[in-house]
C-alpha positions as CSV (number, residue, x, y, z in Angstrom):
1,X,9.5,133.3,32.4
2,X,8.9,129.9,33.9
3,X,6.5,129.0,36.6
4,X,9.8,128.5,39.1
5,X,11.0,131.7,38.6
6,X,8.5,133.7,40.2
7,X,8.3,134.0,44.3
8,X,4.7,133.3,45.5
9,X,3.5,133.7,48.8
10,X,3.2,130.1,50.2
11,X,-0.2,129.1,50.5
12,X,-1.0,130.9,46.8
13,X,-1.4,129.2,43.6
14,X,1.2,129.6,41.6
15,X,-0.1,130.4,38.7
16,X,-3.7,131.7,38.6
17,X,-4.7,131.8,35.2
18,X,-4.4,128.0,35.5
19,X,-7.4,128.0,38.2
20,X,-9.7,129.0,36.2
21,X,-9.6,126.3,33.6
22,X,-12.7,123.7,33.4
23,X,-11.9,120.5,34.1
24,X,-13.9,117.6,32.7
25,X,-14.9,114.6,34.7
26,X,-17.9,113.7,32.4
27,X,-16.0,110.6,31.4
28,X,-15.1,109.4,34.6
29,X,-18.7,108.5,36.0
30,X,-18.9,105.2,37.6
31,X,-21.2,102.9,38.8
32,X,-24.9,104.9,38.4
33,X,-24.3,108.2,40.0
34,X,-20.3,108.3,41.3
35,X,-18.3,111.3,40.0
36,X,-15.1,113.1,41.1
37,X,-15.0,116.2,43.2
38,X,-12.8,118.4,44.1
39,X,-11.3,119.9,47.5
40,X,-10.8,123.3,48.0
41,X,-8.2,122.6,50.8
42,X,-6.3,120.3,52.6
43,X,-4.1,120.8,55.6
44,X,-1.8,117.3,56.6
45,X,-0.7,118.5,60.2
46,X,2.1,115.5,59.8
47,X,-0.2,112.6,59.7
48,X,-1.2,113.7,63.1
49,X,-4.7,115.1,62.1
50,X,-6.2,116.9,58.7
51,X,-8.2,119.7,57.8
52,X,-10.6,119.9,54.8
53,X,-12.1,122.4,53.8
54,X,-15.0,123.7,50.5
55,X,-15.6,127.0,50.1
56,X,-18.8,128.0,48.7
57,X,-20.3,131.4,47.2
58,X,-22.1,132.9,50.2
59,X,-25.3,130.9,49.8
60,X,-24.6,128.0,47.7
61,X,-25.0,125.1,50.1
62,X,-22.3,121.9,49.2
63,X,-23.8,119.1,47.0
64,X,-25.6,115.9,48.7
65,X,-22.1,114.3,46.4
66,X,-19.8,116.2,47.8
67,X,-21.4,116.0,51.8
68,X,-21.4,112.1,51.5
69,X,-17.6,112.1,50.0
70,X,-16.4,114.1,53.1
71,X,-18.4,111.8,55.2
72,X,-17.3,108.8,54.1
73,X,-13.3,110.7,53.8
74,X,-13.3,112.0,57.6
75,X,-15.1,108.9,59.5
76,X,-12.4,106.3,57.6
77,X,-8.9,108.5,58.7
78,X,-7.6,107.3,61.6
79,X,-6.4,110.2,63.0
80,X,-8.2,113.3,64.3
81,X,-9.7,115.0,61.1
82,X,-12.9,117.8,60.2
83,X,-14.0,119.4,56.9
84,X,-15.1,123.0,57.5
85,X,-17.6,124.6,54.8
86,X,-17.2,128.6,54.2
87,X,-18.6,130.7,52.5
88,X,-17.3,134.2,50.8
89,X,-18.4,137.2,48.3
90,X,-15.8,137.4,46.0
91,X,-17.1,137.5,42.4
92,X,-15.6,135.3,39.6
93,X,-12.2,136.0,38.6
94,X,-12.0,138.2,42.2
95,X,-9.3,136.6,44.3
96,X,-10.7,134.2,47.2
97,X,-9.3,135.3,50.7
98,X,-9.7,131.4,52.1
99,X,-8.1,132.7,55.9
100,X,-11.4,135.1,55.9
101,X,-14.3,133.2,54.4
102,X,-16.7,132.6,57.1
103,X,-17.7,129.1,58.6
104,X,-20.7,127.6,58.5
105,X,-20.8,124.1,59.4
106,X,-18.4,121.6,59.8
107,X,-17.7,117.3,59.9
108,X,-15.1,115.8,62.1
109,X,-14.5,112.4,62.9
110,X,-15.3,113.1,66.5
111,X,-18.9,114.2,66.5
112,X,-20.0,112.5,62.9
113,X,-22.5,114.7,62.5
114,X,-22.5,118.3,60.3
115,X,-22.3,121.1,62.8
116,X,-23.9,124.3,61.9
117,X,-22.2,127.4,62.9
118,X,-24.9,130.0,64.4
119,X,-22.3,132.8,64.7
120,X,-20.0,132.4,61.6
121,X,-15.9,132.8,62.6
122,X,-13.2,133.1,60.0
123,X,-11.8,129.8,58.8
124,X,-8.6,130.4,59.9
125,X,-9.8,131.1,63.7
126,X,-11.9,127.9,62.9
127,X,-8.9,125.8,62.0
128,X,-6.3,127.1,65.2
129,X,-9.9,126.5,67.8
130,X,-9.9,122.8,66.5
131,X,-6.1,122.6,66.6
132,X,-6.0,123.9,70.0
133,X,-8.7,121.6,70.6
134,X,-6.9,118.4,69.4
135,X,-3.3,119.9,71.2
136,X,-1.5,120.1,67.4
């Protein structure tokens, strides 16, 4: 059965097994210390603003890599844009419910500064406050 043949919900990765493969960057280092990462999600609310976001296992904080890449990301868009960091429980090969995974802090273009989150909301309610915020 082929990959286009089964309905998914949208949002879901198609095919899961495929998430769980390694992926090696080793060989694309450049410069002393610049590496790829990765982005858990990314929301293009036509070209009008975007939403980033990492998810962490509940206390593994983001690499000082991956805070400078969404730095640097955010501040050069041109439209209204944030990266939200949340955390969750689920264990490996446990499916990651990204709408519940709690906030923690947060970038945007606006404030340039990381935002902690005293009282941890749900990333989705974090996503439609800033929306509502920005009138998209």
């Amino acid at each position: 059965m082929s990959n286009e043949s089964i309905i998914v919900p949208r949002g879901k990765a198609r095919n899961g097994s495929l998430t769980t493969q390694v992926r090696d960057y080793s060989g694309l280092r450049f410069e002393r210390n610049i590496t790829p990462t990765d982005i858990d999600l990314a929301v293009d609310f036509g070209g009008r603003a975007f939403v980033f976001a990492e998810l962490k296992f509940e206390g593994s904080p983001i690499t000082t890599g991956q805070r400078k890449f969404f730095e640097n990301l955010i501040y050069n868009l041109k439209r209204p844009a944030i990266v939200f960091v949340a955390c969750h429980n689920a264990i490996l090969n446990q499916e990651i419910d990204g709408e519940k995974a709690e906030v923690v802090e947060a970038y945007s273009n606006y404030k340039r500064q990381w935002v902690v989150f005293p009282k941890r909301i749900p990333l989705r309610e974090a996503i439609e406050s800033w929306r509502k915020t920005h009138h998209l």
